[in-house]
Every structure is written in C-alpha cells, then in structure tokens.
Kinemage of the C-alpha trace (Angstrom):
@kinemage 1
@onewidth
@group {chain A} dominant
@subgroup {mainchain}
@vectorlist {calphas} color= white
{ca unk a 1} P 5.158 -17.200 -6.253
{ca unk a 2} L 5.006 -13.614 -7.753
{ca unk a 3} L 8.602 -11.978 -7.208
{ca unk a 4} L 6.844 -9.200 -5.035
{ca unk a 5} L 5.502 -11.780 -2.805
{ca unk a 6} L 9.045 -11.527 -1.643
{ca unk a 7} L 8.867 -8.518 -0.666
{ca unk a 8} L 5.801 -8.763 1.407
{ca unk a 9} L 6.551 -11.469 3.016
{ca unk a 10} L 10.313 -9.664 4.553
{ca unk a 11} L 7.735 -6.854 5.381
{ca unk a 12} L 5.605 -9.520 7.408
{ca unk a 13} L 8.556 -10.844 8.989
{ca unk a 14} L 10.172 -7.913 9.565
{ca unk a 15} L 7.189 -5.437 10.907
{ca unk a 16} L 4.207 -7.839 11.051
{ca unk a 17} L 4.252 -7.505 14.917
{ca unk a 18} L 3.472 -3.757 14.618
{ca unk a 19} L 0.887 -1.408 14.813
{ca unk a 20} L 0.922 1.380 12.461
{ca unk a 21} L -2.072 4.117 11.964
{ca unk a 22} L -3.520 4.725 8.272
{ca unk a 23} L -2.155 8.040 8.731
{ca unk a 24} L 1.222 6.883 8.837
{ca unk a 25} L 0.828 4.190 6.101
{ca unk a 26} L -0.823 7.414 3.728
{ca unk a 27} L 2.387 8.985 4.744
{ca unk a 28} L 4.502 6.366 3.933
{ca unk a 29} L 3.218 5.969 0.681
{ca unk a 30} L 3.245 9.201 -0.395
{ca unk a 31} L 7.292 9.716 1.065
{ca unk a 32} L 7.643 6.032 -1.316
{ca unk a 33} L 6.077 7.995 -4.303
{ca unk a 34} L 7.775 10.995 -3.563
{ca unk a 35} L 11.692 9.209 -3.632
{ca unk a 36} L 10.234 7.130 -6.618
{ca unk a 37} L 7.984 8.610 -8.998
{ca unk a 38} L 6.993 6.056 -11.862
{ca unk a 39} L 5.610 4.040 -9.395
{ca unk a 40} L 2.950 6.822 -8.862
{ca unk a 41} L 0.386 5.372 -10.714
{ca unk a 42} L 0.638 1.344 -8.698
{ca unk a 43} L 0.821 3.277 -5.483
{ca unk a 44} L -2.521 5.273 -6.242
{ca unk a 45} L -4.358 2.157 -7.122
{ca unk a 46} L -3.526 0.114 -4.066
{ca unk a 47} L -4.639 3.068 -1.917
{ca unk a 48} L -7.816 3.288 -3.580
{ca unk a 49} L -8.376 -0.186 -3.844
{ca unk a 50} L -7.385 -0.270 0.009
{ca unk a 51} L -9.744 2.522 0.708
{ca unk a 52} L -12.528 0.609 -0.974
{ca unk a 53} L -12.158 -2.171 1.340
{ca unk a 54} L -10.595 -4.127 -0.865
{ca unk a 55} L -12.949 -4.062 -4.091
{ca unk a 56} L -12.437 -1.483 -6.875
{ca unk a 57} L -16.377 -1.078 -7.311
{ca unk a 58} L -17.192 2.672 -6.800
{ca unk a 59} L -19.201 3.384 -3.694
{ca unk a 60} L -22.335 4.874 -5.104
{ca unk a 61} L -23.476 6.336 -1.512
C-alpha cells in the first residue's frame, strides 16, 4: 500500500457518500494549492490528467 492510499481511503470513508460538482473540486484544489504551495506542481498534473479522462495523451481535436 502506497502511504497516500491512506489518505484516500479516510477521504472515501469520510465523504464517499457525497456529491460534489467539478466546480467545487477545481475550487478545492486551487484553496489546497493556495495554503500549500510546493505541492503546485502534483496538484496541476492530477487536474490535467483528470481533465483528460484519465490518460495524459493530448487531445489532438
């Protein structure tokens, strides 16, 4: 187990019978980034890679 599985898994527990918007996940991320700046960079990639459906192939519409 990878020591941040940890931490999804309290977030599962925790909030995995919500509903949340992509708005308010953008807007969490960037208030996360905002409080904690070196993780700028991680934070950017997942919501690209998110964005991308998953893949981090370039959409070459």
């Amino acid at each position: 187990m990878y020591f941040t599985d940890r931490g999804i898994e309290e977030l599962a527990g925790r909030r995995g019978e919500e509903e949340v918007s992509l708005s308010w996940l953008a807007d969490q991320l960037q208030a996360f980034v905002d409080q904690h700046p070196d993780f700028e960079v991680p934070v950017e990639r997942l919501a690209t890679w998110l964005a991308r459906g998953g893949t981090d192939d370039v959409d070459e519409d």
